[in-house]
C-alpha positions in Angstrom: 15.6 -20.2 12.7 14.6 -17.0 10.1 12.9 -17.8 7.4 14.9 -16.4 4.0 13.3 -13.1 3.6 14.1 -12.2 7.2 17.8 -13.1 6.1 17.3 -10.6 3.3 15.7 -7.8 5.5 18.2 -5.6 7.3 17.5 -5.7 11.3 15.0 -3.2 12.2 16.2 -1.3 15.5 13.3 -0.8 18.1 11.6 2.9 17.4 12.2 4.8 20.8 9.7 5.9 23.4 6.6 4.5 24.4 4.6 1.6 22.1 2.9 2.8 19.2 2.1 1.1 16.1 5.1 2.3 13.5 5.8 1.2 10.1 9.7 1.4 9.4 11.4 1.9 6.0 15.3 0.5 5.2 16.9 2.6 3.1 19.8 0.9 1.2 21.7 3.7 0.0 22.5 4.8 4.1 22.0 1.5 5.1 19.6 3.0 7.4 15.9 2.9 9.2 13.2 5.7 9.2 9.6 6.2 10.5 7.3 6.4 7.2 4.3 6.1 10.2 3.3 6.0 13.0 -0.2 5.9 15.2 -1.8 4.7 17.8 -4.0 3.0 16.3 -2.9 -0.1 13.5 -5.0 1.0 10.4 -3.8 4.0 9.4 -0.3 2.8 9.8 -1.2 -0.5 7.2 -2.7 2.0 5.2 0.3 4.5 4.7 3.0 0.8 4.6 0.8 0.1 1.1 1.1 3.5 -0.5 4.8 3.8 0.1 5.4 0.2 -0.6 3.5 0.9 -3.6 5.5 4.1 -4.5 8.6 2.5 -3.9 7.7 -0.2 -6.2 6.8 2.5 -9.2 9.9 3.9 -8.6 11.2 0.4 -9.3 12.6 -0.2 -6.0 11.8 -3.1 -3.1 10.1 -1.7 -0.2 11.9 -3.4 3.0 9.3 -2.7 5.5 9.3 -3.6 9.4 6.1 -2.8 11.8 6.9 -2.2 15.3 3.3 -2.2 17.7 2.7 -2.8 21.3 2.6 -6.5 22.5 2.7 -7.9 25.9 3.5 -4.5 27.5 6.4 -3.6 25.2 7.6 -3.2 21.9 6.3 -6.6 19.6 8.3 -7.0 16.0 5.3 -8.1 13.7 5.1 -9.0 10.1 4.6 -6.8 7.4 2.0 -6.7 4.3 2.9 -9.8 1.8 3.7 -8.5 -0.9 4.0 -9.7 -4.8 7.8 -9.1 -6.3 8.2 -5.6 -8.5 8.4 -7.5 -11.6 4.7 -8.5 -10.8 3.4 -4.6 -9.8 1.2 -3.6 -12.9 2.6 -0.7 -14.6 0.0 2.0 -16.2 -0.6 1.8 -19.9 0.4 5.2 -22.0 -0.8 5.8 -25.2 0.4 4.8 -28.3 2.5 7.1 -30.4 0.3 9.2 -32.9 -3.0 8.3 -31.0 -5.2 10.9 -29.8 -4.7 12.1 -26.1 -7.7 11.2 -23.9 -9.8 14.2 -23.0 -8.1 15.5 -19.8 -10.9 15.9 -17.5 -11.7 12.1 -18.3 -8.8 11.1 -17.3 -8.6 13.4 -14.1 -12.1 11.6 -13.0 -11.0 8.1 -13.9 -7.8 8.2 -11.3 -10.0 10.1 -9.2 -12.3 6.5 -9.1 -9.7 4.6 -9.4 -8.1 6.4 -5.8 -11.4 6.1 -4.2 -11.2 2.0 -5.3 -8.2 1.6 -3.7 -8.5 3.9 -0.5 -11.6 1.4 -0.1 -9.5 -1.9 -1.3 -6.8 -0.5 1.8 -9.7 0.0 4.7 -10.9 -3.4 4.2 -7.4 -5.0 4.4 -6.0 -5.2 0.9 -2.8 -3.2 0.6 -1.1 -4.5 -1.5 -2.6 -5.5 -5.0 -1.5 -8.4 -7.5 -1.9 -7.7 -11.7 -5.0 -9.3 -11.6 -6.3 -7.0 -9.3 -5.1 -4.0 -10.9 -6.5 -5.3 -13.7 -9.9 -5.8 -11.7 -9.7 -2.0 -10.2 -9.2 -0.8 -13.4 -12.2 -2.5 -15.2 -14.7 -1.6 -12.3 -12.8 2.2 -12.9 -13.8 1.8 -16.4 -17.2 0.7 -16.4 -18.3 2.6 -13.2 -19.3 6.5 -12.6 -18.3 8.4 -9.6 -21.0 7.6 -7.2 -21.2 4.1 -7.8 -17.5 3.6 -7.2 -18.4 5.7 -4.2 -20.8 2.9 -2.7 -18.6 0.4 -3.6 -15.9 1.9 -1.7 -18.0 2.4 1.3 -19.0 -1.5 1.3 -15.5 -2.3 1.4 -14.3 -0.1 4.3 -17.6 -0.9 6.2 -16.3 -4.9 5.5 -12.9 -4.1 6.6 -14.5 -2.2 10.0 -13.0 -1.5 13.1 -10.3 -4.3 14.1 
């Protein structure tokens, strides 16, 4: 019996050729399925399924994502990141009206931390982040310089390590 998402999800057709690991995208509008990645190896493939779920969610859209790898000398259906519902996906604070514009270069190097946070956050395993841990990435961001977010990064994809 499916469980109710996989009564929500469209079928995912089987990528051709030989096993690979490949993330697959539905897109509603053509009622259709394309590669958004592929590799031989798993990681990268998780990594690039939690940016463009991600993306997808900004643009305020679900993400319907299957991931085809090799399994007992085929092709093996397995399941996707969990993921929280786009009501729940934090959304970045602007300014207020009349307030003064942060300093540009400040801001460039605070989303420059906060992309090394979450490249790290990904290669340990986390792709896809609740509020609360926006809210944590964006604290640590905050209160930490460039080479400290650095390490931090490191430990993480060192945790995550080779699977």
């Amino acid at each position: 019996m499916r469980s109710p998402e996989e009564k929500r999800r469209p079928r995912c057709p089987r990528p051709p050729g030989e096993p690979r690991w490949v993330a697959m995208f539905h897109e509603p509008a053509q009622d259709t399925w394309t590669v958004g990645a592929e590799s031989p190896y798993r990681e990268p493939v998780l990594y690039a399924v939690g940016d463009m779920t991600r993306t997808v969610r900004a643009r305020g859209a679900e993400a319907a994502v299957a991931l085809w790898g090799p399994g007992d000398g085929g092709w093996r259906l397995f399941d996707p990141p969990s993921a929280p519902p786009p009501s729940l996906t934090p959304v970045p604070e602007r300014p207020a009206p009349g307030s003064v514009a942060p300093d540009r270069l400040a801001e460039r190097m605070t989303d420059r931390r906060h992309q090394v946070l979450m490249a790290g956050l990904s290669k340990a395993g986390l792709y896809d982040l609740g509020p609360e841990d926006g809210e944590a990435v964006r604290a640590l961001v905050d209160r930490l310089d460039e080479p400290t977010v650095r390490r931090v990064a490191h430990w993480l994809s060192a945790a995550g390590g080779p699977r």
